[in-house]
N, C-alpha and C positions, 0 to 999 in steps of 0.2 A: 505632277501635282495639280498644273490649272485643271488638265481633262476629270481628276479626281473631283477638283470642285467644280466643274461644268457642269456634269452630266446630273448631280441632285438639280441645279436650276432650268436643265432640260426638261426634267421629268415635272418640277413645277410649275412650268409654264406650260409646258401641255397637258398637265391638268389645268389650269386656267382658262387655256382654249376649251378642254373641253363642258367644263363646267359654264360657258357662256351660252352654251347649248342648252337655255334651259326649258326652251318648248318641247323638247327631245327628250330633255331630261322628265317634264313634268307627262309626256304623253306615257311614257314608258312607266313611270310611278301607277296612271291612273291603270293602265292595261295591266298589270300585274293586279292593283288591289280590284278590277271587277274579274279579273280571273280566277284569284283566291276569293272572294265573295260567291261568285257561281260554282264553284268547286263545294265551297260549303255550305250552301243553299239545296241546289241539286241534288247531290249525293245523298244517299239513305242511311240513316245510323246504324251503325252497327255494334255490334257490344263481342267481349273477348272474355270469356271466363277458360280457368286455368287450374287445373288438378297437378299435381306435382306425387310420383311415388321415390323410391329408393330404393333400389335393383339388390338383390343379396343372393348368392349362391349357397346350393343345396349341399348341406352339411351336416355329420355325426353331431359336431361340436366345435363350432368356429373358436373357441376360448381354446381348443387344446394348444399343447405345442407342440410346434412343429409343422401345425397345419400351416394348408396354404391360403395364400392371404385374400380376402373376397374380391380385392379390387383386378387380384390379378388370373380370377378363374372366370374374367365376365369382362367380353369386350362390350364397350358400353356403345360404338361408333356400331357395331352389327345391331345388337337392341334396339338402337335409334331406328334405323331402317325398317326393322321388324317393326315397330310400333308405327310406321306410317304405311307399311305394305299393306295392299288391296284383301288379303284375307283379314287382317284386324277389324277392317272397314266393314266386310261381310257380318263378322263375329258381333262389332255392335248395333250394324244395321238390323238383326234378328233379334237383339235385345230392346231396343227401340222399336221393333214391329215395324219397319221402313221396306219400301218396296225393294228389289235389286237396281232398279234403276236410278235410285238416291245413294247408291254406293260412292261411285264415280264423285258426285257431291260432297257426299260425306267427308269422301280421303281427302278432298280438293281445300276445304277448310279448314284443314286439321294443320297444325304445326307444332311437331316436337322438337323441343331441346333439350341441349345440356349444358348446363353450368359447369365452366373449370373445373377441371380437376374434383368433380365428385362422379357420385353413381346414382345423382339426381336425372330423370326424365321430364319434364316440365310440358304438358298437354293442355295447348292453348286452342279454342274454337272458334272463330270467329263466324256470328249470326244474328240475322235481325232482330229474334224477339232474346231475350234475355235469359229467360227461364229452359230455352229450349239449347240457347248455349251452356249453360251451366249442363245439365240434361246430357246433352252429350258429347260433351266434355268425360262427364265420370264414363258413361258408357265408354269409353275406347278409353279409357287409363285400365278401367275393371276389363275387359276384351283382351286388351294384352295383357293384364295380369292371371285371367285364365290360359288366356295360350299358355305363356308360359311357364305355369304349373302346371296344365298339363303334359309342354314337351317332356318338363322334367320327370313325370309320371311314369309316362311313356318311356323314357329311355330305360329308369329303373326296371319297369316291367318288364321288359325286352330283356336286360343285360339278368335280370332274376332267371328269367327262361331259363337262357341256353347255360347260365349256373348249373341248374338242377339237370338238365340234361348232360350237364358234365357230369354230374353228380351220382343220378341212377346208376350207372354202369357199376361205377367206381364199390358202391352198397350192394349192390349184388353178388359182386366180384367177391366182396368183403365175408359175404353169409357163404356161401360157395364154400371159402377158404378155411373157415371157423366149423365147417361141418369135416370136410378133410382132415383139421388139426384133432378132432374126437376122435376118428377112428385111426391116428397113426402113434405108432409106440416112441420108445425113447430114439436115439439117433439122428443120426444129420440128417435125417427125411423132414424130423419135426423141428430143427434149427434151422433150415431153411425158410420150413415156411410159415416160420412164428417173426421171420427178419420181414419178409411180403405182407406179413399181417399188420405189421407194425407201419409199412411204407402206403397199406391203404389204410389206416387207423388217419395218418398224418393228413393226405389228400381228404379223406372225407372231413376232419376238422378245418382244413384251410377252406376248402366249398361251400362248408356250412356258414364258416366265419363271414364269408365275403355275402351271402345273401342275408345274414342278418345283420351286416353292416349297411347293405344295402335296402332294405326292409324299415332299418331304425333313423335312412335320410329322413332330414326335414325340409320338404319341398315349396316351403312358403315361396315363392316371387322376391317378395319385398313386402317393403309396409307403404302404406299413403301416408303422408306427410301434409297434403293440402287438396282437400274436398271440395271442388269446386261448385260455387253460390253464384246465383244470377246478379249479375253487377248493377249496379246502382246507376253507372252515366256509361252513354257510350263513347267508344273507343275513335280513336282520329283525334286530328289537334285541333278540330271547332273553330267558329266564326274567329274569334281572335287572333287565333295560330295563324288561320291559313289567311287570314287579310294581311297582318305583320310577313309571312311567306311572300305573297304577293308583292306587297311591297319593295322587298331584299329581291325577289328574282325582277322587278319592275326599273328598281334604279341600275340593277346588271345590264336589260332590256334597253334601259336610257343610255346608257355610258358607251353602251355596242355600238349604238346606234351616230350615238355622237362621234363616236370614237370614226365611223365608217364616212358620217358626213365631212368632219375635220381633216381623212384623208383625201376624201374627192374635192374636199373647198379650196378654192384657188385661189382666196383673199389672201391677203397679210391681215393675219391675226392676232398677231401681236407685233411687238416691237423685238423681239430675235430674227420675225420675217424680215419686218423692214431694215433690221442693219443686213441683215444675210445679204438681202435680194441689192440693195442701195451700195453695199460694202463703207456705210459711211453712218455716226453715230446719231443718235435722238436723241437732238438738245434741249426737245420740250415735248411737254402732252399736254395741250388746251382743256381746261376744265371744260363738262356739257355745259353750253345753255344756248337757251332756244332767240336767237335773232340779237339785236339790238345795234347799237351805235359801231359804228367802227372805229373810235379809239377805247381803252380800256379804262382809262381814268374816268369817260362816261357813263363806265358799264355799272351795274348795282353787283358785280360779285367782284370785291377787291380782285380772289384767287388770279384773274384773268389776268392782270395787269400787274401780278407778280412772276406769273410765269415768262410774260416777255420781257422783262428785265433780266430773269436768266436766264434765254435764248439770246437775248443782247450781252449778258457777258460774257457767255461763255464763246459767242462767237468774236467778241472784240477781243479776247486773251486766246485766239486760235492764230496758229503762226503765220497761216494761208489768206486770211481775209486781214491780219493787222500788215501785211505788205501794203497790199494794194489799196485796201476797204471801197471791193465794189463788192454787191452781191447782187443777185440773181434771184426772184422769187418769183415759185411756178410750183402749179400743180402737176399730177398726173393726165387728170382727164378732167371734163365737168367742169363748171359753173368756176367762177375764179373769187367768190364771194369771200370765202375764208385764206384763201390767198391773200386778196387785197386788205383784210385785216393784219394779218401779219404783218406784209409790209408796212402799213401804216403807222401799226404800233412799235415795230422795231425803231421806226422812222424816231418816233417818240422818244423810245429809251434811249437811243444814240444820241440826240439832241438833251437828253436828260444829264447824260456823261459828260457834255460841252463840246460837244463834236459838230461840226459845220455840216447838217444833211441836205441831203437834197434827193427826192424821190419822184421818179419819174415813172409815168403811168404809160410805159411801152405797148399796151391794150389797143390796138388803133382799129378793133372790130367792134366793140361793144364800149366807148369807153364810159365813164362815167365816174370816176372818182374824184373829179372835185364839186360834185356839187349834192356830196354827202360828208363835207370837210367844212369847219368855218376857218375864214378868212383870219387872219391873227388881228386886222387894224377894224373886226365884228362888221366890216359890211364889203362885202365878194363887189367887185367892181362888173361889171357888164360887159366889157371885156375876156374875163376868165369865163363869164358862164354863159355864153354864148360867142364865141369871135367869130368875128366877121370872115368869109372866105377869101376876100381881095386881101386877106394880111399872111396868106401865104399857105404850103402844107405846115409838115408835122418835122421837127418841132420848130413853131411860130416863134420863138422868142420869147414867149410866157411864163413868167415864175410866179408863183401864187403862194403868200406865204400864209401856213398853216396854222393856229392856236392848236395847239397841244393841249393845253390846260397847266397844271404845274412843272409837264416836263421842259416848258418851255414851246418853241417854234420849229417848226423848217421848211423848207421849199419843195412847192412842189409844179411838176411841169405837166400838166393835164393832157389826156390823150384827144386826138379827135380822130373821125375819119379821115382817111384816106382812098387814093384810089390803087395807088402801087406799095402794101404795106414794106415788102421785103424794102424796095429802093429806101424809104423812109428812116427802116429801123438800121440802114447802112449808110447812110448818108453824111457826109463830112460834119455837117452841126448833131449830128448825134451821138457822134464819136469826139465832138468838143464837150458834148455834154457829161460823156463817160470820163473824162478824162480831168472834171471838176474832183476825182477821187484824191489825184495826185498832190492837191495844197495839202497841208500839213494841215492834222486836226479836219479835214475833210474828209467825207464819207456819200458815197452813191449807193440807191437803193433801187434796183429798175423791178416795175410788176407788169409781166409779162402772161400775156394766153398761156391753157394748158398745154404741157409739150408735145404727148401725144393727138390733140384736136387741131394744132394748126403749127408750120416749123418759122414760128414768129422767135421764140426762145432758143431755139437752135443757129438763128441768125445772130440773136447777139452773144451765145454763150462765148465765141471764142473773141469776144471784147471785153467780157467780166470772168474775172476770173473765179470767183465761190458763187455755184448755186446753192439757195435752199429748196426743199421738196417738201410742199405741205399736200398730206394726204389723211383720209382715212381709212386705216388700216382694214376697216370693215366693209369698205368699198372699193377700194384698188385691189388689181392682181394684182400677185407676185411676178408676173410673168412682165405685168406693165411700168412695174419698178425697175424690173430686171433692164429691160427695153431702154425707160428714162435713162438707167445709170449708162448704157453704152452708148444710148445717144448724145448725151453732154461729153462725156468721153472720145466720142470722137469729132464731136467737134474743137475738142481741146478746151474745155474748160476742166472744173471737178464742182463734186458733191462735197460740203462742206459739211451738210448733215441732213436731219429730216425736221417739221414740225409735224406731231399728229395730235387729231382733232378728231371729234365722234359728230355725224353729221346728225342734225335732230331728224325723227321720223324714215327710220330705218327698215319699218316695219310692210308687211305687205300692203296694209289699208292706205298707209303714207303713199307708196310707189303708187298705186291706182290714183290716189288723189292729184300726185304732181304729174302725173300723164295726162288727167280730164283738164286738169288748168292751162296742159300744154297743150289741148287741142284748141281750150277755148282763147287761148293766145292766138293759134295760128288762125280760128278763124275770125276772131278781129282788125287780125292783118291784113286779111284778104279782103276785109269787107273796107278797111280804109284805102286799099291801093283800089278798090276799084271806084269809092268814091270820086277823086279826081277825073276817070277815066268817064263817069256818068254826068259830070258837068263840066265840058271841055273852055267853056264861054267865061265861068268863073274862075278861072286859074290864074290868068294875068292879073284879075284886079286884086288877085292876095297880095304880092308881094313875097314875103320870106314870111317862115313860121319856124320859130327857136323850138326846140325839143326842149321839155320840162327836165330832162336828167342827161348827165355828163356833156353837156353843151354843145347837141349836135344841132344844126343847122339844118332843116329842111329846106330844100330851094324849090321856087316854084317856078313853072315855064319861064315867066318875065323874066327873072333871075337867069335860068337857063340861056338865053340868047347873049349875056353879058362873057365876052372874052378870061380867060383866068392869065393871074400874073406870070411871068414867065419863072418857068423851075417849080410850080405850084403841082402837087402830086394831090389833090383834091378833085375829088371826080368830078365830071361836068354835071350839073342837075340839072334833071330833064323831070316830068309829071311820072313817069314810070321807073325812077331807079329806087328801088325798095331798099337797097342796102343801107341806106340815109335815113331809114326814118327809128325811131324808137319804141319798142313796145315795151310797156309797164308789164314786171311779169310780177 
């Protein structure tokens, strides 16, 4: 019974898939209606007029009884034939005065039929001027209706013949006999041959009968029924028809096409892909919208900020994450932007339930998430948003606690650089960190790189036990879902579920645009690392330069000569280490 009910929600979703396909869909609409528009444009009109006779066999008396019955002394399928065979064509090519070489023509446009079960022939002509289809139309209905009074002519003629040729013998025989019976007397001479006179009396009555029955046929054809008149519009289904044609063969065109793309496309296109490829369920689907705050209660579309409240229940009443309640969020590939919403906002709804959070921004390449958070006591200490390097690597000992807004607060443990992430993200205080899950009414949230761009998430998966996987279905493979799910798997964690989200500007112009900003990022970069290197004299007297986002530390040579603490996993800065500095993208 479930396969029963599967396979209709198969078949609806991939009509869904391919209905998304609507460049596809609408190219294929347009190529059919300028198809059917040039169809009907180009083409020359042509016009169809139609004589109709009704076939009758040659009869004494078709009312007698007895006779046989018309329909069944006249094969109507030979007729048919007859009436389009090349001598008809001749017959009215001479009555139209037409060359021989218009025969060929002639027969070529001609089309008989017959209607069911009658002795109806129907002589339709199809030609450019109107008057000239009408015209010879009746020419070849009148053509075969001559032939065939005269076959029937002809045959009586012929079979009257060799009648009479029976005949003569038999009347001669007869006068012969009649002049013998004059001169013989009484006796069996004359009873003989008054029995022979009587046996040709018989034969010349039956001879004669048969050529005047055959004499007294009525060799009509048939009669006409419908006189064919030059028509009024011509024939074809016209500008409307065949644009609507266009049309229907255009969205066939579309749906092929989709149909062909959908099989070669290697996204998750829906949410069947990503439980298939994930083997684990979608707990949410992010309404569209284009940028804005990362918590939800900030955002101007409620929708957003209800939807993680039930990716937050449903995962606090999942029986894998309410053991432990550590989770894991990460994307597939790309930018971690809509990841770190997630987190943040989950962070929210859990701290909404009354639950102890605490989210820690395991990002130690890019990081940047608190210093797009406000502070809960409304002013970030100086500290959190730039710390000093002599206070150690990652994690410093820093909690920074969060304003939520109505859901309340929670903590959060900001990422910075480093210089050895793996050692970092394995490190005896980071595993005290994960392990703040275990109080009662406590909960850890870690946001971590995408899995497949760097195996930062693969080092902590086998400390947290539930990943979530935010993706867009219209940007990840299947193939890279596939990958995630056996990568978390064997590091020994699981898939708890998916978030999926539609990324803004999907479209070709979008991808050209964030490639030109990506160039002109990189060559910003390039033109500020070379900065320093062009004024070597000014470097010392800088001192340090705080990055304006996620509180990294640029150090400058001066800086660089100063020893780091000991156990400090914080690169040494030097004028040339690029990894440290931060580009606004």
């Amino acid at each position: 019974m479930s396969e029963a009910h599967d396979e209709p929600d198969l078949l609806r979703d991939q009509f869904r898939q391919l209905v998304r396909y609507r460049a596809l869909l609408v190219a294929g609409v347009l190529i059919g209606l300028l198809g059917g528009g040039y169809l009907a444009v180009s083409g020359k009109d042509t016009y169809v007029a139609t004589s109709e006779v009704v076939l009758r066999a040659a009869t004494v008396d078709e009312f007698a009884a007895g006779g046989t019955a018309p329909d069944k002394a006249i094969n109507i399928g030979t007729e048919r034939q007859t009436a389009m065979s090349n001598e008809i064509a001749k017959r009215a090519a001479k009555k139209l005065h037409l060359s021989a070489r218009s025969v060929s023509a002639l027969q070529s446009d001609l089309q008989v039929t017959n209607p069911p079960n009658t002795l109806v022939l129907r002589f339709a002509y199809t030609y450019t001027d109107p008057d000239q289809a009408a015209r010879r139309a009746n020419a070849l209905a009148q053509a075969f209706m001559d032939a065939r009074q005269e076959a029937t002519e002809n045959t009586i003629k012929n079979t009257v013949h060799n009648l009479r040729k029976q005949l003569d013998p038999v009347v001669k025989q007869r006068k012969e006999l009649d002049e013998q019976i004059l001169r013989l007397g009484e006796g069996p001479t004359l009873d003989a041959a008054t029995t022979v006179q009587a046996t040709l009396v018989g034969r010349i009555s039956e001879l004669s009968t048969n050529i005047t029955r055959l004499q007294t046929l009525d060799t009509t054809p048939g009669k006409w029924i419908r006189v064919a008149s030059p028509p009024a519009a011509a024939s074809g289904p016209g500008l409307p028809m065949m644009l609507g044609l266009g049309a229907l063969v255009g969205v066939a065109i579309g749906l092929l096409a989709a149909w062909v793309r959908l099989v070669f496309d290697p996204t998750a296109r829906s949410e069947g892909d990503v439980v298939r490829a994930l083997r684990a369920p979608v707990l949410g689907t992010l309404p569209r919208s284009k940028g804005g705050p990362l918590l939800a209660v900030d955002h101007a579309d409620p929708r957003l900020a209800e939807e993680f409240r039930s990716v937050a229940f449903r995962l606090a009443y999942d029986q894998r994450f309410a053991e432990h309640r550590r989770l894991l969020v990460v994307a597939p590939r790309g930018g971690g932007d809509t990841a770190a919403s997630v987190a943040v906002n989950l962070s929210a709804s859990f701290a909404e339930m009354g639950m102890e959070v605490l989210l820690i921004e395991a990002d130690l390449r890019t990081p940047g998430l608190s210093a797009r958070l406000r502070a809960a006591d409304g002013s970030r200490p100086g500290w959190a948003r730039s710390p000093h390097l002599s206070e150690g690597g990652w994690p410093a000992g820093l909690q920074v606690p969060i304003d939520a807004g109505e859901s309340g607060s929670f903590d959060l443990v900001p990422g910075r650089r480093v210089r050895n992430v793996a050692r970092a993200l394995t490190s005896s205080a980071a595993s005290r960190l994960f392990a703040e899950a275990d109080a009662p009414g406590a909960a850890v949230i870690v946001l971590a790189p995408a899995v497949l761009t760097y195996a930062d998430a693969l080092a902590l998966a086998d400390r947290i036990d539930g990943v979530l996987v935010v993706a867009d279905p219209h940007a990840v493979h299947r193939a890279d879902l596939d990958r995630v799910r056996q990568l978390i798997s064997g590091a020994g964690s699981t898939v708890l579920g998916a978030v999926l989200h539609t990324s803004p500007g999907r479209g070709w112009w979008a991808r050209r645009s964030r490639r030109a900003a990506r160039k002109r990022n990189a060559a910003a970069a390039r033109s500020e690392a070379a900065a320093p290197a062009a004024a070597p004299a000014a470097a010392p007297a800088a001192g340090t330069a705080s990055a304006p986002e996620g509180g990294v530390t640029v150090a400058t040579a001066a800086t660089a000569r100063s020893s780091l603490p000991s156990g400090d996993d914080t690169p040494a800065p030097t004028t040339d280490t690029i990894p440290l500095r931060t580009v606004t993208r």
